[in-house]
C-alpha positions in Angstrom: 146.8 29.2 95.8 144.8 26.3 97.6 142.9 24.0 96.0 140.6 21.7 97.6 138.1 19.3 96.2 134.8 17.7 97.4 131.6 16.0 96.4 128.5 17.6 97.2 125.3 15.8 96.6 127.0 14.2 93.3 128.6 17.5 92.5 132.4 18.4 92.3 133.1 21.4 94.1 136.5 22.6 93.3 137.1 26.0 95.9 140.6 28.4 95.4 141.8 30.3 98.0 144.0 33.0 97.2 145.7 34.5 93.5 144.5 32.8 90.8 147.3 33.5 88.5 149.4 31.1 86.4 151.1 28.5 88.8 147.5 28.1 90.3 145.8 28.0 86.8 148.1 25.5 85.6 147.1 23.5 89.2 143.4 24.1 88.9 143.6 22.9 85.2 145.0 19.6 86.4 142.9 18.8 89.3 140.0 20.1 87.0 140.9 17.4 84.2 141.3 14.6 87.0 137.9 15.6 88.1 136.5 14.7 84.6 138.8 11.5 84.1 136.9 10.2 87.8 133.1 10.7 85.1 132.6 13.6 87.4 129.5 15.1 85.2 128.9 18.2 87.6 131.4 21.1 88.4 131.3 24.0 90.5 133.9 26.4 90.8 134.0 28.6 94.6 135.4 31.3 94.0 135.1 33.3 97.1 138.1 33.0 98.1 139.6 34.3 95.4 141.8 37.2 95.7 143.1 38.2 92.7 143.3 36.9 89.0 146.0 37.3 86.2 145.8 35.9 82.7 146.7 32.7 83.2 144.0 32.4 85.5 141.8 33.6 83.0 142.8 31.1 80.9 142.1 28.2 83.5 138.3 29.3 83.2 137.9 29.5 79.8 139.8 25.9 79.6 137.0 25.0 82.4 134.0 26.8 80.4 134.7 25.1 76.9 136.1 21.5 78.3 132.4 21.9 80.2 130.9 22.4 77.1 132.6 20.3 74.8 131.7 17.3 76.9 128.3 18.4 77.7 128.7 18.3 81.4 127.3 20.9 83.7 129.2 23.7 85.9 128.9 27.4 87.1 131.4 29.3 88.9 129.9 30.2 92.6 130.5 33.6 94.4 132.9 35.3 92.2 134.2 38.2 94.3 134.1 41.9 92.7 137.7 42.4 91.4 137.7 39.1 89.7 134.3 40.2 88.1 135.7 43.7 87.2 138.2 42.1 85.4 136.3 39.4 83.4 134.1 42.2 82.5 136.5 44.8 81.4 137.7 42.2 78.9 134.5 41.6 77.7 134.6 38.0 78.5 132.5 37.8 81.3 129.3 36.4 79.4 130.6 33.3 78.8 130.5 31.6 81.7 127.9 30.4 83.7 127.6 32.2 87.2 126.1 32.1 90.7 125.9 34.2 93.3 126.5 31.2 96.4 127.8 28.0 96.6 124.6 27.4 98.0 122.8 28.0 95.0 124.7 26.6 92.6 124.6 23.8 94.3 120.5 23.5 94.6 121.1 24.2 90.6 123.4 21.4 89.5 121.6 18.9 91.8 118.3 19.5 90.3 119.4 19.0 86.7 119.9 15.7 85.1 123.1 15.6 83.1 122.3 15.1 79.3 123.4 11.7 77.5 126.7 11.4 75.6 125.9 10.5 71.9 128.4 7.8 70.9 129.7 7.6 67.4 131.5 4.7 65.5 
C-alpha cells in the first residue's frame, strides 16, 4: 500500500492507496505515531483509495481511533469506500470511529475546531 503524508491548513492528512491489510497496517501505524511525536493535534485518514482491508488493517484504525482519543486530539476517517464499510459494519465496529463522507469536508471540520488543552499532572 502507499502512504503519503501532508499538512492541510494545520491538519495531517494521512491518504492509503491500495490493501490495507497487515504489512500496510503495521506502516500506517508507524507513520501515524510519527505524526503525533511531530505535536500533530489534527488527523485525517483518506481512505478513498482504499481497496481492500483485512484484520490487521482493522487493527491500524482502532490503534488510530483510541491513540486519538487517549490523547485528546482530533481525527475522522474521509471517504471510506463501500467494501471497507461493509466490512467494519458486519463486525459491528463501525460506530466507533469518526467518519466523513470527503476529504473536503473533513477538512472544513478539523479546521474549524480548536483542539482541547492537555491537563498536565505531577
Amino acid at each position: 500500500m502507499e502512504l503519503t503524508v501532508e499538512n492541510r491548513g494545520g491538519v495531517c492528512v494521512i491518504t492509503g492507496k491500495g490493501e490495507l491489510d497487515a504489512g500496510a497496517a503495521a506502516r500506517l501505524k508507524e507513520l501515524f505515531i510519527k505524526q503525533v511525536l511531530h505535536q500533530r493535534d489534527r488527523f485525517v485518514i483518506c481512505m478513498q483509495d482504499i481497496v481492500s482491508i483485512d484484520s490487521g488493517g482493522i487493527g491500524a484504525l482502532l490503534f488510530i481511533a483510541s491513540t486519538v482519543r487517549r490523547l485528546a486530539l482530533r481525527y475522522c476517517f474521509a471517504a471510506a469506500p463501500e467494501p471497507v464499510m461493509r466490512v467494519l459494519e458486519k463486525i459491528g465496529i463501525a460506530g466507533y470511529f469518526s467518519f466523513s463522507g470527503a476529504l473536503e469536508e473533513a477538512l472544513e471540520t478539523l479546521q474549524d475546531e480548536e483542539p482541547e488543552e492537555l491537563l498536565e499532572f505531577y
